[in-house]
N, C-alpha and C positions, 0 to 999 in steps of 0.2 A: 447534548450530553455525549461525551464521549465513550464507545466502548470498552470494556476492559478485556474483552476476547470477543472470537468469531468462531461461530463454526461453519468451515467451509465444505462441504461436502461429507460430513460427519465424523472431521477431524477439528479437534479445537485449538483455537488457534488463540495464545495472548499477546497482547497486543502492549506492548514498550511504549511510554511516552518521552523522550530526551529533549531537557532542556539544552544541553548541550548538542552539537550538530555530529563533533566527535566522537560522540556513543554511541551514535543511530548503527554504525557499523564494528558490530562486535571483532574483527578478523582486521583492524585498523589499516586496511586498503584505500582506503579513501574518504572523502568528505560526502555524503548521500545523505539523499529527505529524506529515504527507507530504507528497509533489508526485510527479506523474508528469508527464513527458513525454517521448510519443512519437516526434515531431519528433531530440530527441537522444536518444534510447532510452537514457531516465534514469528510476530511480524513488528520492528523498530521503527519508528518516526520518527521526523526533527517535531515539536512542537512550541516553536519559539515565535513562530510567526503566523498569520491570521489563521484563524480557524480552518478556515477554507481550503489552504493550504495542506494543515494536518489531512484534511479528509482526501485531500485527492492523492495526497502520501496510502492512506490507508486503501483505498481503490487500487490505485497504481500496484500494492506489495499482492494484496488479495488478488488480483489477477494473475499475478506471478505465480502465486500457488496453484493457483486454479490451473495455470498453464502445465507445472508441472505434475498436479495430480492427475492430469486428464490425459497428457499427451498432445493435446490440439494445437497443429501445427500453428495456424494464426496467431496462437500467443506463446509462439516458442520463439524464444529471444536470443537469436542467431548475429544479429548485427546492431549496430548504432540504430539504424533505420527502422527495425522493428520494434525495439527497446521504445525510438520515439514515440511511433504509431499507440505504442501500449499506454505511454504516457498522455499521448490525444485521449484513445477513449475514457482513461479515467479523469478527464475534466473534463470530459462530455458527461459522463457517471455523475461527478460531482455536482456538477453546475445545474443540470437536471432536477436532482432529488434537491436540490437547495431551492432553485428557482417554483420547484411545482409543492414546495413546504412538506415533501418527503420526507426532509432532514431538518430537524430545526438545529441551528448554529446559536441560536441564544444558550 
């Protein structure tokens, strides 16, 4: 089941499902599986393609917030390179809680 909000650090956060890939980014900069923002304590997802997918979207955005509510440089996304890295640990996140039925995807 999928969430309809998070709270991350005891801010709540909802959470956008887009069938379309073009909606995921309200500010139409580009094509992205996510977007977070703080500001409107929003996080958008593509959710057109495997479940699996949505979730490590949702990993990926919530770390971003996390990044910027915390300040921790490690998930301050300064370059192409670190933006990747953020994107590794959250299909480590996902694959994880899926693989140890943390998450059920039915």
């Amino acid at each position: 089941m999928k969430p309809e909000s998070l709270n991350i650090m005891g801010l709540p956060i909802k959470i956008v499902y887009c069938e379309n890939i073009a909606d995921v980014d309200p500010d139409k900069r580009g094509l992205f599986l996510g977007s977070a923002d703080v500001k409107n304590q929003e996080i958008r997802v593509y959710d057109g393609g495997p479940i699996e997918y949505t979730w490590q979207s949702i990993f990926h955005e919530t770390l971003h917030i996390m990044g910027e509510l915390t300040k921790l440089q490690f998930l301050s996304i300064d370059s192409q390179r670190k933006h990747d890295e953020l994107d590794c640990l959250a299909n480590i996140m996902a694959d994880t809680l899926i693989r140890n039925n943390l998450l059920r995807i039915e």
